[in-house]
N, CA, C and O atoms as CSV, one atom per row, in Angstrom:
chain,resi,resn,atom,element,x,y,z
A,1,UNK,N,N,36.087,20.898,-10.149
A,1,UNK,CA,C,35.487,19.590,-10.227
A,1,UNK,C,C,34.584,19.352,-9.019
A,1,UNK,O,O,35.009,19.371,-7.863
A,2,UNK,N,N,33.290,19.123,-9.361
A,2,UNK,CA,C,32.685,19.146,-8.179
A,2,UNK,C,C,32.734,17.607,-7.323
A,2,UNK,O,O,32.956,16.641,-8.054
A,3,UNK,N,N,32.614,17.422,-6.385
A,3,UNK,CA,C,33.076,16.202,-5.551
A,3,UNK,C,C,31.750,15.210,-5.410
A,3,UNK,O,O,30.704,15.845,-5.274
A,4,UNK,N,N,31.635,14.020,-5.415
A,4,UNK,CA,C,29.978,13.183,-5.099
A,4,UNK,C,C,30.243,12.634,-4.114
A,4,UNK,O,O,31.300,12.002,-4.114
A,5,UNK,N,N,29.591,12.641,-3.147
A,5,UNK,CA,C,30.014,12.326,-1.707
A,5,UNK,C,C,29.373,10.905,-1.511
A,5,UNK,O,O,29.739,9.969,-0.801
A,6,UNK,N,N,28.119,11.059,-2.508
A,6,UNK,CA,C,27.104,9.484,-2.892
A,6,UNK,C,C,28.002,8.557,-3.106
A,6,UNK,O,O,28.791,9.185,-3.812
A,7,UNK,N,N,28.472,7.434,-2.987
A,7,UNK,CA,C,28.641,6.331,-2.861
A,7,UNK,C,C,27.740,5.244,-4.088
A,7,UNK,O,O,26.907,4.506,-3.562
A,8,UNK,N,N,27.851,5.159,-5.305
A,8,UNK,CA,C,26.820,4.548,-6.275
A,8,UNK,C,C,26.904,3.515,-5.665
A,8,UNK,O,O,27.200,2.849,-6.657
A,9,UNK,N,N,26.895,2.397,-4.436
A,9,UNK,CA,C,26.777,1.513,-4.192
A,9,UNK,C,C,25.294,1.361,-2.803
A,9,UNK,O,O,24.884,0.364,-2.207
A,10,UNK,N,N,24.867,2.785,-2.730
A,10,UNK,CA,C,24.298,3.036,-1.527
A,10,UNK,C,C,22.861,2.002,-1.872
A,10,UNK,O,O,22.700,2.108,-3.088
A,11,UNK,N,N,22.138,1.378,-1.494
A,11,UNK,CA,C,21.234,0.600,-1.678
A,11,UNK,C,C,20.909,-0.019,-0.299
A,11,UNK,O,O,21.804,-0.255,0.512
A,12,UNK,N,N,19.242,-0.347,0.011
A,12,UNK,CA,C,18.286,-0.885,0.722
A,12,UNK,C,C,17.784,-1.860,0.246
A,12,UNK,O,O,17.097,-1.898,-0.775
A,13,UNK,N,N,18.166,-2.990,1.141
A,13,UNK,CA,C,16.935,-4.285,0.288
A,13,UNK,C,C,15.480,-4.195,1.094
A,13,UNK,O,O,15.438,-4.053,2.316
A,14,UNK,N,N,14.960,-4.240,0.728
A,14,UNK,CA,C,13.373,-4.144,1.323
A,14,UNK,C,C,12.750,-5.852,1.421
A,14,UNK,O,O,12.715,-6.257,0.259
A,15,UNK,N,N,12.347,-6.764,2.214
A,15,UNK,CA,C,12.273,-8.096,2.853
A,15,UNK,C,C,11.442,-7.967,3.022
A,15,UNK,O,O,10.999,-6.895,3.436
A,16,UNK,N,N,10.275,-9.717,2.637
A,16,UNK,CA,C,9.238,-9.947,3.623
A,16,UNK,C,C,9.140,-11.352,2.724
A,16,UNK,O,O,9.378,-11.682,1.562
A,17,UNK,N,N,8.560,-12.100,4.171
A,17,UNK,CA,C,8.459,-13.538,3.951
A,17,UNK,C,C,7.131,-13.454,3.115
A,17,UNK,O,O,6.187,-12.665,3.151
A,18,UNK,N,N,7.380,-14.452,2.424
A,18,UNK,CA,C,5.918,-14.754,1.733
A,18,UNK,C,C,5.128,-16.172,2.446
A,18,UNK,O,O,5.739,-17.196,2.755
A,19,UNK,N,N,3.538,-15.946,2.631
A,19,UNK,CA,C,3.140,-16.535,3.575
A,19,UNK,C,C,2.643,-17.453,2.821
A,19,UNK,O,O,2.127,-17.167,1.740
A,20,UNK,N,N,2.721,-18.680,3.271
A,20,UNK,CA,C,1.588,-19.752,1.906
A,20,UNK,C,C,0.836,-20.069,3.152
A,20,UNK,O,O,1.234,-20.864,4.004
A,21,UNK,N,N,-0.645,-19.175,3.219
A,21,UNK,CA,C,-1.440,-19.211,3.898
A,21,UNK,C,C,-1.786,-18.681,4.973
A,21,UNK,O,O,-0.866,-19.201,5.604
A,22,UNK,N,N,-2.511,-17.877,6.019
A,22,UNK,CA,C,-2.738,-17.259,6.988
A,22,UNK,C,C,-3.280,-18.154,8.080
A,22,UNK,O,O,-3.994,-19.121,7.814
A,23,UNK,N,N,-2.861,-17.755,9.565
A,23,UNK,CA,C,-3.419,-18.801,10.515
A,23,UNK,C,C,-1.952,-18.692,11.227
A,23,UNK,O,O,-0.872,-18.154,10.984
A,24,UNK,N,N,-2.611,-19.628,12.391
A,24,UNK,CA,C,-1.193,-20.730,13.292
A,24,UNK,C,C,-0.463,-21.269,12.644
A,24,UNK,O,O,0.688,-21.198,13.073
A,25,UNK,N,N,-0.651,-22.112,11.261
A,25,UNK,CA,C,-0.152,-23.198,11.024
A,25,UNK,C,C,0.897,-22.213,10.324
A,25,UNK,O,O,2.085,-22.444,10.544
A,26,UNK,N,N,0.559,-21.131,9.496
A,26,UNK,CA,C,0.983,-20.691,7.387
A,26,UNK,C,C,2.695,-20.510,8.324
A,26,UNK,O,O,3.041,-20.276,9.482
A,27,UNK,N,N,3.169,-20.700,7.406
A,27,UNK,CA,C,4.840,-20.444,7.365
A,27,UNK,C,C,5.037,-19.896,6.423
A,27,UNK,O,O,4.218,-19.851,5.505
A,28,UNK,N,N,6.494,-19.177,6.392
A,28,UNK,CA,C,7.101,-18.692,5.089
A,28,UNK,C,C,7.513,-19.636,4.465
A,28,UNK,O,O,7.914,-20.681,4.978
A,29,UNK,N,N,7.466,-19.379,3.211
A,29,UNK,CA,C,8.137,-20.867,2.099
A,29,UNK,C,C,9.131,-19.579,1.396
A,29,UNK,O,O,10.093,-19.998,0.752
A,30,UNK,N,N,9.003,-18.383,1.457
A,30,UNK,CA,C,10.168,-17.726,0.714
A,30,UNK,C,C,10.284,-16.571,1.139
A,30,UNK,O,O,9.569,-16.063,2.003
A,31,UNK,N,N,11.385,-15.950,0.451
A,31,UNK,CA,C,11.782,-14.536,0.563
A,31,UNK,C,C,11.183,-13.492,-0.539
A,31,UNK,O,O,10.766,-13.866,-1.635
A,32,UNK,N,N,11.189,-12.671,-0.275
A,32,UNK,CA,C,10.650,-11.922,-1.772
A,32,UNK,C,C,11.768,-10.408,-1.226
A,32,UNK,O,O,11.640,-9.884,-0.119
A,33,UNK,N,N,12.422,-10.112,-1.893
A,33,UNK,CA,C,13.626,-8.998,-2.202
A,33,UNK,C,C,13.638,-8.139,-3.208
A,33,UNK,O,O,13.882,-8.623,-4.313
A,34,UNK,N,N,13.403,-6.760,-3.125
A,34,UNK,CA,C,13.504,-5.665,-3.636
A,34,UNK,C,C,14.500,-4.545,-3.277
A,34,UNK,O,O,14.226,-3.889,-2.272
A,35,UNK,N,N,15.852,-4.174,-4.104
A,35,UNK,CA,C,16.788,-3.312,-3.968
A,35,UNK,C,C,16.337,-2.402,-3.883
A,35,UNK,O,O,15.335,-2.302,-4.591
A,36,UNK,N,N,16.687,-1.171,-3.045
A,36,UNK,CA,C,16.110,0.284,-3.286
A,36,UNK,C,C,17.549,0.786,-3.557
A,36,UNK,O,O,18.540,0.406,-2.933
A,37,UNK,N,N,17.539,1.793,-4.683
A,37,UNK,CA,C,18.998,2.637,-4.832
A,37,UNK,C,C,18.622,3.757,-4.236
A,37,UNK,O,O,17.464,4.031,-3.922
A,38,UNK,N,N,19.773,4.563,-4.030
A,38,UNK,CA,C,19.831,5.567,-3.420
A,38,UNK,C,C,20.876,6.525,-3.495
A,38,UNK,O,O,21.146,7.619,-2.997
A,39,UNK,N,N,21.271,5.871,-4.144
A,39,UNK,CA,C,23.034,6.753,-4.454
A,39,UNK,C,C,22.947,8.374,-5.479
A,39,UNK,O,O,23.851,9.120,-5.855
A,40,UNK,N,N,21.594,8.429,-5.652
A,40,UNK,CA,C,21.243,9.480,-6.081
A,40,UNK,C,C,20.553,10.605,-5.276
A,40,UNK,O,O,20.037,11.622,-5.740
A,41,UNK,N,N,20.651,10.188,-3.835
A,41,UNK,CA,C,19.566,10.972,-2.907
A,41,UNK,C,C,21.105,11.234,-1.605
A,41,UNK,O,O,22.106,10.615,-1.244
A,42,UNK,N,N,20.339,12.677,-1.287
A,42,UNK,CA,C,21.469,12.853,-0.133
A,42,UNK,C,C,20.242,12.595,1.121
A,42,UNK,O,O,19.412,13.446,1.440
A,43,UNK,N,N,20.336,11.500,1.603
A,43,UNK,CA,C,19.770,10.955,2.646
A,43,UNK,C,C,19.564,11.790,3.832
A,43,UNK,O,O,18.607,11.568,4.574
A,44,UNK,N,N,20.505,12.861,4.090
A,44,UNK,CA,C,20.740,13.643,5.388
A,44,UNK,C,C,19.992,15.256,5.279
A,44,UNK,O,O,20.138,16.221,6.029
A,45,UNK,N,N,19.269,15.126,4.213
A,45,UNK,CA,C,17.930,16.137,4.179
A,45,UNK,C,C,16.954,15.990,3.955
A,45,UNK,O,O,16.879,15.077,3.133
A,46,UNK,N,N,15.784,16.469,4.270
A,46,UNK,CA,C,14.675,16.419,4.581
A,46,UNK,C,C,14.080,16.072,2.969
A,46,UNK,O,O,13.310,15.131,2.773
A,47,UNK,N,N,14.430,16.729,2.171
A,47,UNK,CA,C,13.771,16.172,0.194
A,47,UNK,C,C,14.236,15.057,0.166
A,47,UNK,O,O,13.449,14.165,-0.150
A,48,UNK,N,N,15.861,14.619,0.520
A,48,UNK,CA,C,16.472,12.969,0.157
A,48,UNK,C,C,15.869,12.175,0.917
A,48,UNK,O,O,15.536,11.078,0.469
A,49,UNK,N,N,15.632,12.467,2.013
A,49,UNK,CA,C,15.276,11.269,3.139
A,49,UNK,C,C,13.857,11.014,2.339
A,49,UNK,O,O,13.751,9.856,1.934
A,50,UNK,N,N,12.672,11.941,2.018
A,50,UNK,CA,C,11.453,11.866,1.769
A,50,UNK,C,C,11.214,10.851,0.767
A,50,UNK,O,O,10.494,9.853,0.746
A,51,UNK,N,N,12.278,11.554,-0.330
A,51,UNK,CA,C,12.436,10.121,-1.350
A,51,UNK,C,C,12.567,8.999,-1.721
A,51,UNK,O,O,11.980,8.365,-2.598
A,52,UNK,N,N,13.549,8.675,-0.875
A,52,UNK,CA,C,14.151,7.474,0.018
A,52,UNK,C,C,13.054,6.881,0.277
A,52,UNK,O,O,12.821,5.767,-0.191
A,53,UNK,N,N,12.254,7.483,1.013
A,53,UNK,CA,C,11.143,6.983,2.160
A,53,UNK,C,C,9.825,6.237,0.898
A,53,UNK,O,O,9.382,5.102,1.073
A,54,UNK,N,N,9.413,7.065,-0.215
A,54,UNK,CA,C,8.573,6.925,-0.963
A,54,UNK,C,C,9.294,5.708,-1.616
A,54,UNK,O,O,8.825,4.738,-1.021
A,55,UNK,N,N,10.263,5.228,-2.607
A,55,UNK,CA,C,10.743,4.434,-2.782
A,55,UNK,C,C,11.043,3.033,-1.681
A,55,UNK,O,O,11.240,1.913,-2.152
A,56,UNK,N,N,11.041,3.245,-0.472
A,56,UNK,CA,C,10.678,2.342,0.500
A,56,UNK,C,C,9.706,1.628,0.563
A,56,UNK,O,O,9.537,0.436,0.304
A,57,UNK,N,N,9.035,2.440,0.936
A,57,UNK,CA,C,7.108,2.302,0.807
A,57,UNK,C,C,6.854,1.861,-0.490
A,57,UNK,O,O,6.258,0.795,-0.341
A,58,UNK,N,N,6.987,2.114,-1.800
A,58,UNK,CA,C,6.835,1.176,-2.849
A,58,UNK,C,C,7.238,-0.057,-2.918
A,58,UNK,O,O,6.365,-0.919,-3.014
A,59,UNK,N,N,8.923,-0.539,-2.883
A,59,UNK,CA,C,9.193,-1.719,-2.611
A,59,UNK,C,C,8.461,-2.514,-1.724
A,59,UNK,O,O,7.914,-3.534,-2.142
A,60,UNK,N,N,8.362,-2.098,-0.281
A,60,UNK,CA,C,7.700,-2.856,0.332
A,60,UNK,C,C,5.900,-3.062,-0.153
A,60,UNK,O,O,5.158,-3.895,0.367
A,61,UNK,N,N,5.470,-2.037,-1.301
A,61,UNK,CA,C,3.999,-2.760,-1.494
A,61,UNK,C,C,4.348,-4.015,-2.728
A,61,UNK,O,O,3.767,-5.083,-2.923
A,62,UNK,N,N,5.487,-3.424,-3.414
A,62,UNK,CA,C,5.480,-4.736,-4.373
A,62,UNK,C,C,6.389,-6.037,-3.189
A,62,UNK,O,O,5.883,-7.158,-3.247
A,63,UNK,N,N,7.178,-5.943,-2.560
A,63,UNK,CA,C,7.083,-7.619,-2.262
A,63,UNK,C,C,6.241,-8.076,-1.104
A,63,UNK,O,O,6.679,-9.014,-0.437
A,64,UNK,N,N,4.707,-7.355,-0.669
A,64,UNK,CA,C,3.709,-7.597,0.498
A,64,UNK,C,C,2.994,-7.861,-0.629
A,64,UNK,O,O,2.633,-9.037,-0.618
A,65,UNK,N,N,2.679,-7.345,-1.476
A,65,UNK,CA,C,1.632,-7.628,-2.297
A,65,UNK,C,C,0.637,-6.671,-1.611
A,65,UNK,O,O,0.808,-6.188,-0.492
A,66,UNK,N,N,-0.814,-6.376,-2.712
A,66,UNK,CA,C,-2.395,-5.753,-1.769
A,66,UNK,C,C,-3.235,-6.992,-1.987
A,66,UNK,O,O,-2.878,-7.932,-2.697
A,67,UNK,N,N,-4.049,-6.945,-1.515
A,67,UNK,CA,C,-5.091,-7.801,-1.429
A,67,UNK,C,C,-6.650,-7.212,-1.390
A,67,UNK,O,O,-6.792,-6.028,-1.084
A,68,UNK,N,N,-7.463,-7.775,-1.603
A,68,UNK,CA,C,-8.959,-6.961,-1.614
A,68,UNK,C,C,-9.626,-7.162,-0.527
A,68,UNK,O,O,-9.820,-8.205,0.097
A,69,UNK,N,N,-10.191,-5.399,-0.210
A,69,UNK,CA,C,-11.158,-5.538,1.380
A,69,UNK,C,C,-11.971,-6.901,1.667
A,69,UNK,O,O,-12.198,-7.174,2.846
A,70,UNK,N,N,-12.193,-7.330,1.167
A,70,UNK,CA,C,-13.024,-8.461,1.069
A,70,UNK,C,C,-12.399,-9.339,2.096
A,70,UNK,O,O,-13.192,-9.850,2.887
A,71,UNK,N,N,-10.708,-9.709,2.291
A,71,UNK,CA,C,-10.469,-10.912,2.492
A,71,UNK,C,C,-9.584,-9.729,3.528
A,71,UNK,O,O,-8.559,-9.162,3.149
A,72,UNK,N,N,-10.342,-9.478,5.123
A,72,UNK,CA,C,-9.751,-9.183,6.078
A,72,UNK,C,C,-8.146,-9.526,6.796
A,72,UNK,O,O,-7.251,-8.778,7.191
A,73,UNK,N,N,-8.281,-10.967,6.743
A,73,UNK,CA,C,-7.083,-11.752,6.706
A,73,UNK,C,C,-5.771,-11.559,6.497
A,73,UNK,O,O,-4.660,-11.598,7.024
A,74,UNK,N,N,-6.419,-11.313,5.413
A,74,UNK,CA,C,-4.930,-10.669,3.730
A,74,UNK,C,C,-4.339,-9.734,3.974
A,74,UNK,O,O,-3.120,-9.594,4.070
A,75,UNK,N,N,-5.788,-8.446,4.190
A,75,UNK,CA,C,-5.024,-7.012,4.414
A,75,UNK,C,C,-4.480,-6.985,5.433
A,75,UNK,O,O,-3.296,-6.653,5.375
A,76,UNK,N,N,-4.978,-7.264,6.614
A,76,UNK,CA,C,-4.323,-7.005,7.994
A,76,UNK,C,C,-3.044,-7.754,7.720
A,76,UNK,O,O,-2.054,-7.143,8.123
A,77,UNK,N,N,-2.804,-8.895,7.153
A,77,UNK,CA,C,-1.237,-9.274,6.570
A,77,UNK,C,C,-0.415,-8.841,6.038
A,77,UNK,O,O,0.773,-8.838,6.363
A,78,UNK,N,N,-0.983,-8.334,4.985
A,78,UNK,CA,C,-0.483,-7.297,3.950
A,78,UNK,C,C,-0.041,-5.818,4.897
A,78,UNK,O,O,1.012,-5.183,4.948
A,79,UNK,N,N,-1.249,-5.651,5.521
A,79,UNK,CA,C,-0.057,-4.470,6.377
A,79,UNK,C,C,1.034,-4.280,7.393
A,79,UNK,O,O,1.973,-3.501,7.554
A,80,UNK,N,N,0.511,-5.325,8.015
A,80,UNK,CA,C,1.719,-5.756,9.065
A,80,UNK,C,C,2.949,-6.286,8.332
A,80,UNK,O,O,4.015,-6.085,8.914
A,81,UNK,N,N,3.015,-7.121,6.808
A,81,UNK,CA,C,4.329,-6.871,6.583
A,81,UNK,C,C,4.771,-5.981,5.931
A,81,UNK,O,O,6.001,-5.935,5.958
A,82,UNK,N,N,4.269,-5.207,5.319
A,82,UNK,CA,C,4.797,-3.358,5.361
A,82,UNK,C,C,5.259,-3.133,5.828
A,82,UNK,O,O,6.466,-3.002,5.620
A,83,UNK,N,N,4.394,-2.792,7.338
A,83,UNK,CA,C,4.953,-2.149,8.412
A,83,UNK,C,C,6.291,-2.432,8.610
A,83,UNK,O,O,7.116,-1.534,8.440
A,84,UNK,N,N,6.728,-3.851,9.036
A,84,UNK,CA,C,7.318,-4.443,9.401
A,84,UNK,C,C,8.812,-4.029,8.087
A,84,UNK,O,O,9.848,-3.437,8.388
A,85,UNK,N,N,8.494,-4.494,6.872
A,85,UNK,CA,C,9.287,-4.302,5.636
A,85,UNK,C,C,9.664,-2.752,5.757
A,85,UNK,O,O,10.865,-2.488,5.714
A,86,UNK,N,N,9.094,-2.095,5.849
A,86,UNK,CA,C,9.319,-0.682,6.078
A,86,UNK,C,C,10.480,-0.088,6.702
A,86,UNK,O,O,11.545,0.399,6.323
A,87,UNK,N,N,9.699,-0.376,8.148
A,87,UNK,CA,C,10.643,-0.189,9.184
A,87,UNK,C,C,12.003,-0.987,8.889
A,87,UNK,O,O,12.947,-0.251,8.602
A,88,UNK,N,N,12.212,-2.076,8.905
A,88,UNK,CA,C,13.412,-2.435,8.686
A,88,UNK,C,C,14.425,-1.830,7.820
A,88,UNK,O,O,15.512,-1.406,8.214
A,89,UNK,N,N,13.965,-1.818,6.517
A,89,UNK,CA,C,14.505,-0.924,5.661
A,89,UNK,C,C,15.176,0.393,6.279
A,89,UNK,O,O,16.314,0.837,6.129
A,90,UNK,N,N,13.985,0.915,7.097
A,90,UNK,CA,C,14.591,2.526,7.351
A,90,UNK,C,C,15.499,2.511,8.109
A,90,UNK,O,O,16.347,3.401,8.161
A,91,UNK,N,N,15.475,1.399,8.898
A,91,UNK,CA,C,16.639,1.232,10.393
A,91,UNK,C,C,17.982,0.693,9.846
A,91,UNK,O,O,19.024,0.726,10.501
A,92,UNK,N,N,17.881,0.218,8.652
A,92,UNK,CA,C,19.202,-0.664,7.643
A,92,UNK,C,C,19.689,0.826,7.088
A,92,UNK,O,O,20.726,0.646,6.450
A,93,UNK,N,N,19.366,2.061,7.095
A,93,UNK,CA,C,19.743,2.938,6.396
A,93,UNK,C,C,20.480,3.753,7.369
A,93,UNK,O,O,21.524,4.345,7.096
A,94,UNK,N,N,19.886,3.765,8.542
A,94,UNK,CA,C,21.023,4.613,9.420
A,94,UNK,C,C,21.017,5.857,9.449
A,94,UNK,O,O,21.971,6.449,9.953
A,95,UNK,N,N,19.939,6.544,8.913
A,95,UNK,CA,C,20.168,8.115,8.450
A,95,UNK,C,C,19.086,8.759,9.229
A,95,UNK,O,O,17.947,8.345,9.014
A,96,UNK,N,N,19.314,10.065,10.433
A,96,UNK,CA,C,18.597,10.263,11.143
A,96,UNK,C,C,17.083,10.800,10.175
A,96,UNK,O,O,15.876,10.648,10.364
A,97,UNK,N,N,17.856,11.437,9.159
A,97,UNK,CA,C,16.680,12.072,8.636
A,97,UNK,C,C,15.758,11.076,7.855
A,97,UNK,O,O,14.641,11.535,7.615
A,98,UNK,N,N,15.917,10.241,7.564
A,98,UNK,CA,C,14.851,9.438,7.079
A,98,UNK,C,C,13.701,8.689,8.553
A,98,UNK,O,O,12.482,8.617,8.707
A,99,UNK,N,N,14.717,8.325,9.254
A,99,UNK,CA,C,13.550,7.935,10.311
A,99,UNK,C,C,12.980,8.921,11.029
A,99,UNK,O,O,12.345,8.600,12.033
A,100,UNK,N,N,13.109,10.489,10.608
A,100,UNK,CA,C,12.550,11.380,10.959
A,100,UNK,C,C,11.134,11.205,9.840
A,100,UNK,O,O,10.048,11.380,10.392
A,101,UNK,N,N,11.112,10.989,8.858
A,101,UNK,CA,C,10.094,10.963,8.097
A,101,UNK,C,C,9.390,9.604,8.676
A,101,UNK,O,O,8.331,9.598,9.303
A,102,UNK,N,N,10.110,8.552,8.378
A,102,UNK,CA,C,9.230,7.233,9.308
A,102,UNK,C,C,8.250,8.000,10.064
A,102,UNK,O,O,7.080,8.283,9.810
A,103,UNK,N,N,9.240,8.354,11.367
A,103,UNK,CA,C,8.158,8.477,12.580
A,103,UNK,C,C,6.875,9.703,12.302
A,103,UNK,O,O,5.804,9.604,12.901
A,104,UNK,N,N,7.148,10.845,11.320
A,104,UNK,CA,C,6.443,11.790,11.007
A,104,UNK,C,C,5.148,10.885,10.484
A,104,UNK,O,O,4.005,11.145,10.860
A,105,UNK,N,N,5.426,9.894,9.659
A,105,UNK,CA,C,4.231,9.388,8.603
A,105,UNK,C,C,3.462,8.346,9.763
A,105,UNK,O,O,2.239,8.384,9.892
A,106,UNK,N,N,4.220,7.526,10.490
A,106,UNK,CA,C,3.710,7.238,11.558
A,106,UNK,C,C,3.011,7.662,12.827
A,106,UNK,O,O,2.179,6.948,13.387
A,107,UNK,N,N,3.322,8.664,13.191
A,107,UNK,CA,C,2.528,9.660,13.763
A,107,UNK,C,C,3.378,9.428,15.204
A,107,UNK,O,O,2.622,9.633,16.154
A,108,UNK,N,N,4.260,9.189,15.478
A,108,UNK,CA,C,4.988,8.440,16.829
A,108,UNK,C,C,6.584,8.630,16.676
A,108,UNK,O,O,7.215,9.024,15.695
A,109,UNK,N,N,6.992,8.270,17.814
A,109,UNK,CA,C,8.479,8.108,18.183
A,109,UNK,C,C,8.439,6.912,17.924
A,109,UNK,O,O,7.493,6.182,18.221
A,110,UNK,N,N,9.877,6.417,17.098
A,110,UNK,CA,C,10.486,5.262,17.101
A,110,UNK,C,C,11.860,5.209,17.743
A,110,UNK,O,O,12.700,6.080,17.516
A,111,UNK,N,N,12.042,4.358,18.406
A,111,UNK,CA,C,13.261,4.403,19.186
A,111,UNK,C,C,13.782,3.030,19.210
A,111,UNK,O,O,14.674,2.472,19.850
A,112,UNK,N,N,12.943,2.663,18.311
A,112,UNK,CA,C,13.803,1.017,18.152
A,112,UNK,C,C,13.267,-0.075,16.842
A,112,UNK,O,O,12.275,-0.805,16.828
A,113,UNK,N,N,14.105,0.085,16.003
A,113,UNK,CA,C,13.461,-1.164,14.972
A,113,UNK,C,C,13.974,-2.505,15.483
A,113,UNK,O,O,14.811,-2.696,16.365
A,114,UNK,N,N,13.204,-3.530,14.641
A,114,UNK,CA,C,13.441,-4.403,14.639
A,114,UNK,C,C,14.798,-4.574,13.510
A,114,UNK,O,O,14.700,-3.905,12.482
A,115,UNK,N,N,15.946,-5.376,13.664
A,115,UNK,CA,C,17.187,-5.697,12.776
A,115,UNK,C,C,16.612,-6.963,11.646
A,115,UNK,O,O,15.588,-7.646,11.640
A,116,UNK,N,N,17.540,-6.906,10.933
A,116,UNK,CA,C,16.837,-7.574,9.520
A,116,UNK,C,C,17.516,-9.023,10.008
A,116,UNK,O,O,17.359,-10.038,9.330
């Protein structure tokens, strides 16, 4: 009998405020939340972590939303809460090998996320 060491409960929520409006003033008026599963990925190798990572990076484009070059504003918003959605995610996961991919795609050492 072979043994599953996965945990079907393993899951990432991926976070980011939604902005009603850009500036000094815009505040968040909400949350926007996307589960990532994972209980199908062995996180602690270099193919699971990668996966992980791509499924990250998706969630976080669906609750940042894109926006069009046009409206500078937006994107530079839109990426900083990526970034931001991203990273958190990867640091909520705990698994060296995924923030080995983080920092690879980033091009840098990370040695510290921000906590959710």
């Amino acid at each position: 009998m072979k043994t599953n060491t996965h945990n079907s409960f393993h899951r990432v929520v991926v976070a980011a405020a939604l902005i009603a409006g850009f500036g000094a003033a815009a505040q968040a008026t909400e949350f926007a939340r996307v589960r990532v599963n994972y209980s199908d990925l062995n996180v602690n190798t270099e193919a699971g972590a990668a996966v992980l990572y791509q499924r990250i990076r998706n969630a976080a484009d669906e609750v940042c939303g894109t926006f069009g070059v046009r409206d500078l504003g937006a994107e530079a918003a839109a990426k900083a809460c990526k970034a931001r959605a991203i990273g958190e995610a990867v640091a909520s996961v705990k698994a060296p090998a995924l923030s080995q991919v983080h920092e690879a795609k980033l091009g840098v050492k990370v040695t510290r996320f921000a906590s959710l």
